[in-house]
C-alpha positions in Angstrom: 0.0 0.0 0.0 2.6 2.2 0.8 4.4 1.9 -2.2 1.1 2.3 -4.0 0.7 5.6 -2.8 4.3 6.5 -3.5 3.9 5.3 -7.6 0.3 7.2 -7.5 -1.4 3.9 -7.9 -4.5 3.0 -6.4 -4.1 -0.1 -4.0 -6.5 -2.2 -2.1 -5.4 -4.5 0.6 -6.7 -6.8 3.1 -5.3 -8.6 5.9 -7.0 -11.2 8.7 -4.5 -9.3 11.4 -6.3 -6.1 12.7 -3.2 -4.5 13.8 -1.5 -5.1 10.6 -4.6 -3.0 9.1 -4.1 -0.2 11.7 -0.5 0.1 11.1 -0.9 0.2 7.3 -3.6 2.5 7.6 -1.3 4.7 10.1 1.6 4.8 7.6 -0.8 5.9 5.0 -2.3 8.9 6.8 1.4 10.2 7.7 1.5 11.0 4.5 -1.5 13.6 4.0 -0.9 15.0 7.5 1.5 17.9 7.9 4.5 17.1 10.3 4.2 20.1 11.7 0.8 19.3 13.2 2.2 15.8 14.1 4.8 17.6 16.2 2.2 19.6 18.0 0.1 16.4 18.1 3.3 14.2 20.5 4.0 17.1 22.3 0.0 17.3 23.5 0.4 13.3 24.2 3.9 13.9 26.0 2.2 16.3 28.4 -0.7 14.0 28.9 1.5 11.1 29.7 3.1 13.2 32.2 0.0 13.8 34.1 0.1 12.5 37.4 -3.7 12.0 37.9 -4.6 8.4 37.4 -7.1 7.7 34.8 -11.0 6.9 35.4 -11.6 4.0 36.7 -12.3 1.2 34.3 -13.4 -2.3 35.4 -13.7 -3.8 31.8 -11.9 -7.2 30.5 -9.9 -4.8 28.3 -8.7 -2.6 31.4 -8.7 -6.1 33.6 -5.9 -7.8 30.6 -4.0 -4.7 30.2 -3.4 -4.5 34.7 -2.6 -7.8 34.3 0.7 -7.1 32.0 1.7 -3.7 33.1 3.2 -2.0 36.3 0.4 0.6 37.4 2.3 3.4 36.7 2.8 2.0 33.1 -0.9 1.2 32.3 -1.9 4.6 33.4 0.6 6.0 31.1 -0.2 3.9 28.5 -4.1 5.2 29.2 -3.5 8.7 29.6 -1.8 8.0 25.6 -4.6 6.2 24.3 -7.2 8.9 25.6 -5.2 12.0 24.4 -5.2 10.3 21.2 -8.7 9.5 20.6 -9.7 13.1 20.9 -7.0 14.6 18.1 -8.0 14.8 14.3 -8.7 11.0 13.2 -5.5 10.9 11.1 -2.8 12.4 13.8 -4.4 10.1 16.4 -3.7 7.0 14.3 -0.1 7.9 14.0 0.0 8.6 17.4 -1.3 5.1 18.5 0.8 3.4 16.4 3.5 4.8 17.8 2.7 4.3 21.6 1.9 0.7 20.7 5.4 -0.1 19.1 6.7 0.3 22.8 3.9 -1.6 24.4 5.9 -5.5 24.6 9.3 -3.4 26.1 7.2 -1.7 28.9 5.2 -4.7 29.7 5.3 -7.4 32.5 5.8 -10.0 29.2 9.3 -11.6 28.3 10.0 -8.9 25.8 12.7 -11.4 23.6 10.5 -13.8 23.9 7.8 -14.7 21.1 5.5 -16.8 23.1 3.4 -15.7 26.8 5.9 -15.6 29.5 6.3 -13.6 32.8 9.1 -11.2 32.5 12.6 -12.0 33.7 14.8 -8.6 32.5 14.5 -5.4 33.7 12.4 -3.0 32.7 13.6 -0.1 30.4 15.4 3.1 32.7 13.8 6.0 30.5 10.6 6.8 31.4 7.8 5.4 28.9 6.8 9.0 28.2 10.8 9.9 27.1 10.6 6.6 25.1 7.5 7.8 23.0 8.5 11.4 22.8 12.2 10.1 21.3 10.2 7.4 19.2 7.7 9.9 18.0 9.7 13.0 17.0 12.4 10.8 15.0 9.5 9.2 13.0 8.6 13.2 12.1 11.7 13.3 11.0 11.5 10.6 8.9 8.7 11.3 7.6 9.9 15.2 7.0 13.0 13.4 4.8 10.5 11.0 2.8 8.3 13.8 1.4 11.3 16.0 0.4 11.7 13.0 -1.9 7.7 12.1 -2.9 5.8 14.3 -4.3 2.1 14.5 -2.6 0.3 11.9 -4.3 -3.3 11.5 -5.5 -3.7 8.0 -5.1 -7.1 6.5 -3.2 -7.0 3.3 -1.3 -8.5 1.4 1.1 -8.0 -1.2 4.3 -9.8 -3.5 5.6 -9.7 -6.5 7.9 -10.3 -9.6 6.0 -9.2 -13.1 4.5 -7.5 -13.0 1.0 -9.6 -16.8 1.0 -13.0 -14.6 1.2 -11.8 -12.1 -1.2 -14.7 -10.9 -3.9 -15.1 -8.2 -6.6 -17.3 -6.4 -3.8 -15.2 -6.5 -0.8 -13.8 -3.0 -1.1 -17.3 -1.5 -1.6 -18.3 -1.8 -5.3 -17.4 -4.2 -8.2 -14.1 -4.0 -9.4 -11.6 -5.8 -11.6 -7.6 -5.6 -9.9 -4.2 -5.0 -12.5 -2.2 -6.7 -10.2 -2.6 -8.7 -6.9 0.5 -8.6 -4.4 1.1 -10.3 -1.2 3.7 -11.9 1.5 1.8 -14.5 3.1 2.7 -16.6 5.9 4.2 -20.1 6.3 2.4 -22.8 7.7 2.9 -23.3 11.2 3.6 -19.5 11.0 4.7 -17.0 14.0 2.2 -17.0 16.2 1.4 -13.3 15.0 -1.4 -12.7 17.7 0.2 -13.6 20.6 3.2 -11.9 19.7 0.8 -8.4 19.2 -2.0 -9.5 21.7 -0.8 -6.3 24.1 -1.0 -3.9 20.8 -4.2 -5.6 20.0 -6.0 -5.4 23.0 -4.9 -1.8 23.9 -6.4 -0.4 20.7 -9.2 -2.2 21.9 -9.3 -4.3 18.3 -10.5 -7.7 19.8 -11.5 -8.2 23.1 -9.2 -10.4 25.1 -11.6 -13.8 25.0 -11.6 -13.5 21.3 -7.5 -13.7 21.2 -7.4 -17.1 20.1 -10.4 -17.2 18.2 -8.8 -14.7 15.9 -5.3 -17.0 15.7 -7.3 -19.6 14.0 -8.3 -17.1 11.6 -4.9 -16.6 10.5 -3.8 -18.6 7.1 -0.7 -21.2 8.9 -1.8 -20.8 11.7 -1.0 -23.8 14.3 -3.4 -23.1 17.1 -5.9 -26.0 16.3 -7.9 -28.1 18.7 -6.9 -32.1 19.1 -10.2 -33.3 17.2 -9.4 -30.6 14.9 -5.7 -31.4 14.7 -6.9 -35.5 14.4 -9.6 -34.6 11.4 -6.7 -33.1 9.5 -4.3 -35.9 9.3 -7.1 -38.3 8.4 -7.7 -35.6 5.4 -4.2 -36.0 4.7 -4.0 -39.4 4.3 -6.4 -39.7 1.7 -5.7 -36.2 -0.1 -9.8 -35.9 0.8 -9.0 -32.3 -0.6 -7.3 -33.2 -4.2 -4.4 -31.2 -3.4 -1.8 -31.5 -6.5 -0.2 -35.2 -6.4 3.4 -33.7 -5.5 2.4 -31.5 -2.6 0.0 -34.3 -1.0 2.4 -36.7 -1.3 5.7 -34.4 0.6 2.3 -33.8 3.5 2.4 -37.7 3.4 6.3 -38.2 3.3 6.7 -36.2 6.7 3.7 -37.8 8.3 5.2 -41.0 7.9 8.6 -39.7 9.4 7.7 -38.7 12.9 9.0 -40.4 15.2 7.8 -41.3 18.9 10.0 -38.9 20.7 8.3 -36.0 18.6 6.3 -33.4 20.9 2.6 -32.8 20.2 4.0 -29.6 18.2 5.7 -31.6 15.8 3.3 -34.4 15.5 0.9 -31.6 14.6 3.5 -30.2 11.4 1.9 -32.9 8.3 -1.6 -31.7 9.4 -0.8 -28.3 9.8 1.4 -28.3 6.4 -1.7 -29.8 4.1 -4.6 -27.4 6.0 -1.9 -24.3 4.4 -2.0 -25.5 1.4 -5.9 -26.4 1.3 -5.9 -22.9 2.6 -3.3 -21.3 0.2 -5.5 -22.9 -2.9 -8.6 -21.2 -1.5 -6.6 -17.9 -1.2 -5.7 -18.4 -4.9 -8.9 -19.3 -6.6 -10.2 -16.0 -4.5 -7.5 -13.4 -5.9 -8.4 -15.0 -9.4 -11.5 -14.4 -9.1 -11.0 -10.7 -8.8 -7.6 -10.0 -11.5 -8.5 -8.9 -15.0 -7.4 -11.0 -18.0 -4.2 -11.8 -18.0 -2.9 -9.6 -14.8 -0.6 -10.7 -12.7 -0.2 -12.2 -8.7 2.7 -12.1 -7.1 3.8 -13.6 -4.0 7.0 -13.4 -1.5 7.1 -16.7 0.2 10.7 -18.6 1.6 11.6 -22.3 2.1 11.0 -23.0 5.7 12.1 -26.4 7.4 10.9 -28.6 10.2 12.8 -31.5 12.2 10.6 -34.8 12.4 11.6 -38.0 13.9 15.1 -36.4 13.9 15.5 -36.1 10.6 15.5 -32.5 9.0 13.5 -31.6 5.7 13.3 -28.7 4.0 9.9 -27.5 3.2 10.1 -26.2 -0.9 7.2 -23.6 -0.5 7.5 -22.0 -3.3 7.9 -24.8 -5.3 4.6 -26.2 -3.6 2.6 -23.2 -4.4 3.4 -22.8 -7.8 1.8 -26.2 -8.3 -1.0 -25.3 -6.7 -1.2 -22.4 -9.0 -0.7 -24.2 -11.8 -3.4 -26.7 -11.1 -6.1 -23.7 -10.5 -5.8 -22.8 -13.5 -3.6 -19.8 -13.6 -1.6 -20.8 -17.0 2.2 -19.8 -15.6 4.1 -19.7 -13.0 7.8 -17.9 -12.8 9.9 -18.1 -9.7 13.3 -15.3 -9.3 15.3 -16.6 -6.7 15.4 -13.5 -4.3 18.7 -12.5 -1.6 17.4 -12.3 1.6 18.2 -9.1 4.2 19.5 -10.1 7.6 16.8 -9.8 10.6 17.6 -8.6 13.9 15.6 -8.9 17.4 12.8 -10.7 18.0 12.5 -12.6 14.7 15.8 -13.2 14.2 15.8 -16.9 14.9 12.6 -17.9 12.9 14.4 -16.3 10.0 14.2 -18.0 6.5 17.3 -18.2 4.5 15.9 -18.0 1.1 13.2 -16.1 -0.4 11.8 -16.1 -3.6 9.2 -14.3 -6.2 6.6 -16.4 -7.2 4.4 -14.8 -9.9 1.4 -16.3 -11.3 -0.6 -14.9 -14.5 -3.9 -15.4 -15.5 
């Protein structure tokens, strides 16, 4: 989207993750505002942080979560943000969320480097949450103030919404409409687990109540947060390819089923199960997008090899390869994969990080 509205292009996107909509819909409103008001938006929310007076009393789940993984004095900051926010100009008060909430995990009673739940063990940060946001905030201006010395102010229209590629339509971004081009990174299966990982973010902008946490997970395309009976329907699905998935890609689902071993955990018993439900899911995600491409456009997709270790043996999992014959076999008539350098991650990620990417493109 952003580089949409960089190219003057007018881009539609989607995504089952609410936060990833509210960030993307951030980033595109710092562009139209001026930075000038943005400064005099952070310096309004630095002064409310600041505030010593504790906020209303709130006995909500939301509130009830958020006590539960911050030090008082941090929730009440955190609250005296969120309100400030909500009463500025729609577009600033995006920005400014999405700012707070980028410092939410490192101010939080959660294990900061650590992707799943867990209690804290490090230290909290020494600077003050409010110095944190205030430094966060003003070198994002200044980003920002950089970037549009280089763009032009662009024309282009878009839209965001929360949704599932899968459940895509010609109508889901308001009227009937044919797409040039279709672009998208998805995830792996067995992916991050993206909503625990954000739940704090999620929660605090009050975009899913905390009992629907893990309801939303299993919306997720790779997701691995699936029930025993539903974990035990998919493997007998896999055995007998019950959802004609290409020979080649039914049969690797097969291959590592066979290979576990009895010393595998119930995570890794789970992989063949999870593996064919991605790409049951993946060929639903297709046949959706080419539903909605004109003649002859384009989809292209940013997906790596990822691997798995089973019976203690380790495969490589050719994704790419995979998907192109799932493509293929839904009738889009080509499929061209570009071998693609990968950058090197840092932080959180860092150890879940592929070592090969690639651009799959698929054409009508």
């Amino acid at each position: 989207m952003v580089e949409c509205f960089h190219n003057g292009y007018r881009g539609f996107g989607l995504d089952a993750n609410p936060l990833a909509v509210f960030i993307a819909r951030a980033k595109l409103a710092a562009f139209r505002v001026d930075p000038t008001d943005l400064r005099k938006a952070i310096g309004v929310t630095v002064r409310s942080i600041c505030r010593t007076a504790p906020p209303p009393s709130d006995c909500s789940a939301r509130a009830q979560y958020l006590k539960s993984w911050f030090p008082q004095r941090i929730y009440e900051a955190i609250e005296r943000l969120r309100r400030v926010a909500l009463r500025l100009d729609p577009a600033l008060g995006g920005i400014v969320l999405a700012l707070g909430s980028n410092l939410l995990r490192d101010y939080s009673l959660q294990e900061p480097a650590d992707l799943r739940i867990r209690r804290r063990m490090s230290p909290l940060p020494a600077l003050p949450f409010a110095q944190a946001f205030q430094k966060a905030a003003l070198a994002f201006v200044s980003q920002m103030e950089r970037l549009k010395s280089v763009f032009t102010e662009s024309c282009a229209q878009g839209n965001v919404i929360v949704g599932n590629s899968a459940d895509l339509s010609q109508t889901s971004f308001g009227r009937p409409q044919l797409f040039e081009a279709a672009v998208c990174s998805p995830p792996y299966a067995t992916a991050l687990p993206y909503i625990d990982t954000q739940r704090l973010s999620i929660v605090w902008l009050d975009l899913a109540d905390p009992t629907e946490l893990r309801r939303l997970e299993t919306t997720l395309t790779g997701n691995r947060e699936l029930s025993g009976r539903d974990r035990g329907a998919w493997d007998e699905r896999l055995r007998d390819n019950a959802d004609r998935l290409p020979r080649d890609v039914a049969v690797f689902c097969q291959m590592l089923h066979d290979a576990l071993g009895s010393h595998d955990g119930f995570r890794r018993v789970a992989v063949p199960g999870l593996l064919y439900k991605y790409f049951v899911d993946m060929r639903a995600t297709f046949r959706a997008i080419k539903g909605v491409l004109k003649p002859g456009a384009a989809f292209a997709l940013v997906v790596g090899h990822n691997r798995t270790t089973l019976g203690g043996r380790r495969f490589e999992i050719p994704t790419p390869e995979l998907l192109a014959k799932i493509g293929l076999a839904g009738s889009f008539r080509s499929a061209e994969s570009t071998a693609l350098q990968t950058y090197q991650r840092y932080g959180l990620h860092c150890r879940n990080a592929v070592g090969a990417e690639a651009l799959l493109v698929l054409r009508q």
